[in-house]
C-alpha positions as CSV (number, residue, x, y, z in Angstrom):
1,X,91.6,95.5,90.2
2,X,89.8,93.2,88.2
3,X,90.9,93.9,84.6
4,X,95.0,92.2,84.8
5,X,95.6,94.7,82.2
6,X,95.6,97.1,84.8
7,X,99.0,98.7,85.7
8,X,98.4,97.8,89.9
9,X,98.2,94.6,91.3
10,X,96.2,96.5,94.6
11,X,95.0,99.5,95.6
12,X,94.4,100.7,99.6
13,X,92.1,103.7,100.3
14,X,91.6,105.5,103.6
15,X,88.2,107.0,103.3
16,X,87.0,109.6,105.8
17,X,83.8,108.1,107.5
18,X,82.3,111.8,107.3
19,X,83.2,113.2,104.4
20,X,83.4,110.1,102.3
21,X,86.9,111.6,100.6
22,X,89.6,109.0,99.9
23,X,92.5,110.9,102.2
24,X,95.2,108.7,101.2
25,X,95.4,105.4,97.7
26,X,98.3,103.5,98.1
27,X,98.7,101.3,94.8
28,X,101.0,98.5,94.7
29,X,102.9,96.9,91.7
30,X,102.8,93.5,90.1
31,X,105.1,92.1,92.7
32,X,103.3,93.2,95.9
33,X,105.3,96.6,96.4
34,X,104.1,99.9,96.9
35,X,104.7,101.6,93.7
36,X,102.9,105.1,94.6
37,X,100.9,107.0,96.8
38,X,98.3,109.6,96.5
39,X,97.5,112.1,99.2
40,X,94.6,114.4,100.0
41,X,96.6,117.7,101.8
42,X,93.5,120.1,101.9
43,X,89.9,120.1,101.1
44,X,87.5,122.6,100.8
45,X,83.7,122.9,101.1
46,X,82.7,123.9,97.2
47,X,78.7,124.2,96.1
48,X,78.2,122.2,99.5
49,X,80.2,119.5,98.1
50,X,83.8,118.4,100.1
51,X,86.3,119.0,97.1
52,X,90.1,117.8,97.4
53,X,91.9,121.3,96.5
54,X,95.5,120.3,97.1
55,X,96.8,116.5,96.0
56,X,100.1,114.9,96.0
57,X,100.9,111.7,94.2
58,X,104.2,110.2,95.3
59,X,106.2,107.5,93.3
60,X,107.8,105.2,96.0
61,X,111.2,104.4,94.4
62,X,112.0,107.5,92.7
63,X,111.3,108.9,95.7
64,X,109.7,111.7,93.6
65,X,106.1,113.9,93.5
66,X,103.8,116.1,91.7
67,X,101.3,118.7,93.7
68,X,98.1,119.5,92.5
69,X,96.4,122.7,93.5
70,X,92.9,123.4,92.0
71,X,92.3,126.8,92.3
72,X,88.8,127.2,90.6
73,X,86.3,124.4,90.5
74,X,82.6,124.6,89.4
75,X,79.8,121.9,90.0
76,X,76.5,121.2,87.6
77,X,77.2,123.9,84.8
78,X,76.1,123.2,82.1
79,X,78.8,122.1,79.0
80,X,78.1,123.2,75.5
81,X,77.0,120.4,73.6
82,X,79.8,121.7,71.0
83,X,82.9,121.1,73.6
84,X,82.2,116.8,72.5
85,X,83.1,117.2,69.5
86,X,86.8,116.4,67.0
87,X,86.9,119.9,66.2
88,X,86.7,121.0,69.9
89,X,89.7,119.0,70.7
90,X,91.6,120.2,67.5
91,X,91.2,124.2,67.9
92,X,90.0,124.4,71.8
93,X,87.1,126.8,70.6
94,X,83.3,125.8,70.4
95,X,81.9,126.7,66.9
C-alpha cells in the first residue's frame, strides 16, 4: 500500500485468470507477518456478473473467522437520490 497510514504493510491476491475474482488476499502486518486472510468459498453467476456469495476472513493469530453469506444481491438499480442524505442515515427511511 502506498498511504503508511494504512493498517498492512502488504497485501497478496490470487486472481482467477477467467473470472477476474480475487479467490484468496493475504494481508500482512507491519513486521512482515501474515496478520489475516480473506477467502472466496463460492461464487455465483448474478445479472451475468461472477459475484463472491460466501467469504471468510481469517485473523492468523487469533486463529479466529467471520463468514459472509450474501443471499440477495442486485446490480444497476437505481438508488433514490434521498438514501445520500444525514436524515437517511439517522431514521433509515427516504423522505
Amino acid at each position: 500500500p502506498v498511504n503508511p497510514d494504512y493498517q498492512y504493510s502488504k497485501m497478496i491476491s490470487w486472481i482467477g485468470k477467467d473470472d477476474l475474482v480475487a479467490w484468496k488476499i493475504e494481508l500482512y502486518d507491519g513486521k512482515g507477518n501474515i496478520a489475516k486472510i480473506l477467502e472466496v468459498l463460492e461464487t455465483k453467476n448474478v445479472q451475468s456478473r461472477i459475484t463472491p456469495v460466501q467469504t471468510r476472513m481469517t485473523t492468523v493469530a487469533e486463529k479466529t473467522s467471520t463468514t459472509i453469506n450474501v443471499e440477495i444481491i442486485k446490480y444497476d438499480d437505481k438508488i433514490p437520490e434521498g438514501v445520500f442524505t444525514v436524515d437517511f442515515l439517522s431514521t433509515g427511511r427516504v423522505r
